[in-house]
N, C-alpha and C positions, 0 to 999 in steps of 0.2 A: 732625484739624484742631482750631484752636485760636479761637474767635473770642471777637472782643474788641468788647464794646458800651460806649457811651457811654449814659449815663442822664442827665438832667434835668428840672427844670421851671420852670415858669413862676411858681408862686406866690414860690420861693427861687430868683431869679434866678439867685446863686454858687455854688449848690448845684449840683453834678456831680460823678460817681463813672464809674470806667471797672473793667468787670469783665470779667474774664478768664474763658472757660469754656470744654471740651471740646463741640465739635459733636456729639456722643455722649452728651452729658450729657442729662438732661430738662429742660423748664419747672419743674418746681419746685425743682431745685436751680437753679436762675438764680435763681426767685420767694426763695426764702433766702438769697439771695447778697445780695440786694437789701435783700430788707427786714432783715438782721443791717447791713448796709454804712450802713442808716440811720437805725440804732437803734428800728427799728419791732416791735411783737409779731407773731406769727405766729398770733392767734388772730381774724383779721378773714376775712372774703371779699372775694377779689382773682380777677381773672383779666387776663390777657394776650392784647392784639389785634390781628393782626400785620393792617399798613394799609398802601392805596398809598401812591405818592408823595404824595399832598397831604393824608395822615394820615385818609386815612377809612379807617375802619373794614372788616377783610375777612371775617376768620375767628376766632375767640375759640377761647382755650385757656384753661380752666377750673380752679379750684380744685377743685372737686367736682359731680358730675352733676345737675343742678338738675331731674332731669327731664321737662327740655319736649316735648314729643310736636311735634319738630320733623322735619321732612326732610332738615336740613342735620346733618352731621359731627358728633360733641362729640369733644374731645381734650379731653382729663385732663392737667392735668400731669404726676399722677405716671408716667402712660403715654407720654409726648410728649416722644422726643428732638427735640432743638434743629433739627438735622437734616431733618427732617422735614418743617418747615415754611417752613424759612428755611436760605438758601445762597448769597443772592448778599450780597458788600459793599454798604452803602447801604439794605440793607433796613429798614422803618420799622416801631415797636411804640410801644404803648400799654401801660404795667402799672396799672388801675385799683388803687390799692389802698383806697380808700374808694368805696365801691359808691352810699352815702345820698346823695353829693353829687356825686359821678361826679368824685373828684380823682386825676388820675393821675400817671405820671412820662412821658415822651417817651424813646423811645428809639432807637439806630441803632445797627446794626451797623457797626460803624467801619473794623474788620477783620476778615483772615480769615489765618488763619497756617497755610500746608499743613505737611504730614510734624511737625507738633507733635502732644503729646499731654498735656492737664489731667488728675490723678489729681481736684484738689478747684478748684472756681470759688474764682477769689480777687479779690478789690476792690483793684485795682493802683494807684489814684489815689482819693484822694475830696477835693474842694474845698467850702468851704463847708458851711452847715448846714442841714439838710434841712425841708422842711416840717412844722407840726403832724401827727403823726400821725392825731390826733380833734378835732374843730371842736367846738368847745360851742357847740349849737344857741339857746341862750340869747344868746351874742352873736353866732352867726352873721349875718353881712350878705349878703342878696342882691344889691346893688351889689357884691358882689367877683366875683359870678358872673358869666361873660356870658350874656344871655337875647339870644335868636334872638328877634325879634318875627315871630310867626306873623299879624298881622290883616292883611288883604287891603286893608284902606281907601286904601294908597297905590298900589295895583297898577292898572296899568296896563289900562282896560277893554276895550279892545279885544285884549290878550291873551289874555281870559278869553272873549270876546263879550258880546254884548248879557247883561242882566240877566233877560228875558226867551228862552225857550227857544219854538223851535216843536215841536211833535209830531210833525212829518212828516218833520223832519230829521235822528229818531234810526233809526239801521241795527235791521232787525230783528234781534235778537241772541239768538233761539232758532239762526237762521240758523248763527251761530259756535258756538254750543253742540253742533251736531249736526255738526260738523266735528272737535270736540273728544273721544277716547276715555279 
């Protein structure tokens, strides 16, 4: 099978590239496909985050083992056919490729071509021109970022309750611990 992603972003609005690759292939020949399609080096850390529909974040596929002493999965890219992760049309990725500032590309599997077969990923369309590679921190503008405002000052107090807590209204919680093995 043959599937065909769309890449974009949001910083270069015009900016779009459609790559062609075998379902058999791995994440890191996509991750090269991309960043050669973009004129980007390949000497950064990047990873890839295949997301629901409304683009959060599910499962991350890594450039190299970071190792977290986690519970959850790692995929490699260079271990990680495409396959693997990802099968239906419509499916939604993130390819971080600057890590410091969390800039990435948007991506969708567009299509999916059965009884095909890709020898090498190839960038079948590229529109426009791609984002800076590296932001010089020097003129970096946090006004280009969006900030999530985390302060609670407008929220709502009865969703949270009173400011004051009683004592007697919290569950004993050895209780659920000895329920817990």
């Amino acid at each position: 099978m043959v599937y065909k992603f769309l890449v974009g972003s949001e910083e270069a609005e015009n900016f779009k590239l459609e790559i062609a690759i075998d379902s058999e292939d791995t994440f890191l020949r996509l991750r090269n496909a991309i960043l050669d399609a973009a004129g980007y080096s390949k000497d950064q850390m990047d990873s890839f985050y295949i997301c629901d529909e409304d683009w959060v974040k599910e499962k991350e596929v890594t450039f190299i083992d970071m190792g977290t002493d986690s519970d959850e999965d790692i995929w490699l890219m260079e271990d990680t056919p495409l396959a693997e992760l990802i099968e239906d049309e419509g499916q939604k990725l993130k390819f971080v490729f600057d890590y410091v500032t969390e800039r990435y590309f948007f991506m969708k599997l567009n299509e999916v071509v059965p009884g095909k077969t890709l020898h090498d990923p190839l960038c079948q369309r590229k529109e426009g021109k791609a984002p800076k590679e590296n932001i010089d921190f020097e003129t970096f503008s946090p006004a280009a970022v969006k900030v999530v405002d985390t302060s609670l000052d407008d929220l709502d107090a009865e969703f949270y309750g009173e400011d004051e807590f009683d004592e007697e209204e919290i569950s004993d919680f050895g209780e659920l611990e000895d329920g817990i093995q």
